[in-house]
Structures are given as structure tokens and as C-alpha cells.
Phi, psi and omega in degrees: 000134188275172193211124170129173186287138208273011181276302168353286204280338147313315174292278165012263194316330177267348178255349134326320190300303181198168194305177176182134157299176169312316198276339176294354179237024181277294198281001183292274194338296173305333204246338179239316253212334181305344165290335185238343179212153165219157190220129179256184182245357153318312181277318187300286172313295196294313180297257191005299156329291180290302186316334156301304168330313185257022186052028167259009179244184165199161171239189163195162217224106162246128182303155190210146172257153202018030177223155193294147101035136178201109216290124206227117177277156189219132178306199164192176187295264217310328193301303181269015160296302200291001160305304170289329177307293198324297187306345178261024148263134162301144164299149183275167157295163169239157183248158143317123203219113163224152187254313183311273190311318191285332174288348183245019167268311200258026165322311159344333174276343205267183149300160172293311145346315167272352159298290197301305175318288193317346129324309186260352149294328204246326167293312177307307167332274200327323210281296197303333186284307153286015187267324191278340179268318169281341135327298191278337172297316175285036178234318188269335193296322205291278174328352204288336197267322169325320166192158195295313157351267153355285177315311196300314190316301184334274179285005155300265197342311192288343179281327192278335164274334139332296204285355177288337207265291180334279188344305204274350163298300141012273145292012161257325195259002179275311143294320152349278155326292196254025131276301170300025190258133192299136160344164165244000000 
């Protein structure tokens, strides 16, 4: 039974996709996968480490002309049994980190005004975040049926764009809500 902290088996799961250095696998991160995980590079490089150590990773070493050496990792068989343990246990819960909500629970101290901006800022992200998320669904939807990969991708992206879409729901009844709200 695998064991141990699900970013591990995150990393896994992103050098299964395809070999990848630490920073490919920074902007991976950054660029598909940043709505439900993050990753430092704090984390990275040293897990990488241990997965050499622990023979689930292998590297190979690319020359590069006038840039420093660029180290690139690969999953190995033992690397995706334990990938594959991990993915076949349920998930634990998870608790939620939002900075945006913990700062708008105690607004009360600000003007209402500083609530409504700081709204219509955090609808423009979502707005911009989902538009990149109905990109990438129309890029995967042609594709979806090709392979099960493919699918799972699909539909991570259709969950994540309800909750972009829940948010921005959200933030129409929120302003609302705190425009109709009597003066103090």
C-alpha cells in the first residue's frame, strides 16, 4: 500500500505523462494542474532526488550549448507500481487554503467598496481562467474518445470549469448582495 504524501505521487503521475526536468515540471504544474495542486521547487528537486535513490525515477543528462546541463527524469517500472498503489487507495480529504475567502470573511473592517473591488478583481481571474479552461476543453474534446488519458484529462478540465463557473455565480450574488446592502 503506498504511503506518504500525495505530492510524491503527483510528481509520479506528471513524469508518467512524459520524461520532464524539475522546471518542466514546475510550468506543467503551473500551466494544466494549478487549480487543484501546487508544487515549489522546494519539493521538487529533492523528491526527484529521492526517486533516484529509490530507483523510481532514472535521469539522463542533456548538453545544452552556452546554458548549464539539463537534467531530464523518467518514471521506471517500480516508479509506476507505486504510482498505480497510490492511485487505487481513496483519497484522503482535503482542507481548502483560500486567501481570497479568509480576507473577505473579516471585510467588515474595510469600506464596502474595498469588498466590491476585491470582488471584481477575483471575477476577472475566474472569468480569465475559465476562458483557458474552454480552450483547452475544445483542444481535448476533438481528442477525448482516443484514449481514456485523454478522457480523465477532459473531464478534470469539465470539473474545474463548474467550479470556476460556481465562483463566478458567486460573485454576481455577492455583489449584489453587498451593493443592496443598507449604508452603515
Amino acid at each position: 500500500m503506498a504511503k506518504g504524501n500525495a505530492s510524491r505521487y503527483v510528481l509520479l503521475g506528471l513524469l508518467d505523462w512524459e520524461p520532464m526536468s524539475g522546471y518542466d515540471i514546475k510550468k506543467t504544474v503551473e500551466k494544466t494542474i494549478r487549480d487543484f495542486w501546487h508544487e515549489s521547487y522546494g519539493n521538487i528537486y529533492p523528491t526527484l532526488k529521492k526517486f533516484l535513490a529509490e530507483g523510481l525515477a532514472k535521469k539522463t543528462v542533456e548538453r545544452q550549448q552556452g546554458r548549464p546541463d539539463r537534467i531530464v527524469y523518467q518514471i521506471t517500472a517500480a516508479g509506476r507500481r507505486e504510482l498505480v498503489d497510490w492511485l487505487e487507495e481513496p483519497p484522503r480529504p482535503q482542507r481548502a487554503r483560500d486567501e481570497f475567502l479568509a480576507k473577505f470573511i473579516f471585510g467588515y473592517l474595510v469600506p464596502r467598496q474595498t469588498n466590491i473591488e476585491q470582488i471584481e478583481h477575483y471575477r476577472r481571474k475566474l472569468d480569465e481562467r475559465l476562458e483557458w479552461y474552454r480552450e483547452m476543453e475544445a483542444l481535448l474534446k476533438r481528442d477525448r474518445l482516443q484514449s481514456r488519458k485523454k478522457l480523465l484529462e477532459y473531464l478534470t478540465l469539465r470539473q474545474g470549469g463548474y467550479v470556476l463557473e460556481g465562483h463566478l455565480r458567486w460573485c454576481e450574488e455577492a455583489l449584489s448582495a453587498l451593493r443592496d446592502y443598507p449604508d452603515e
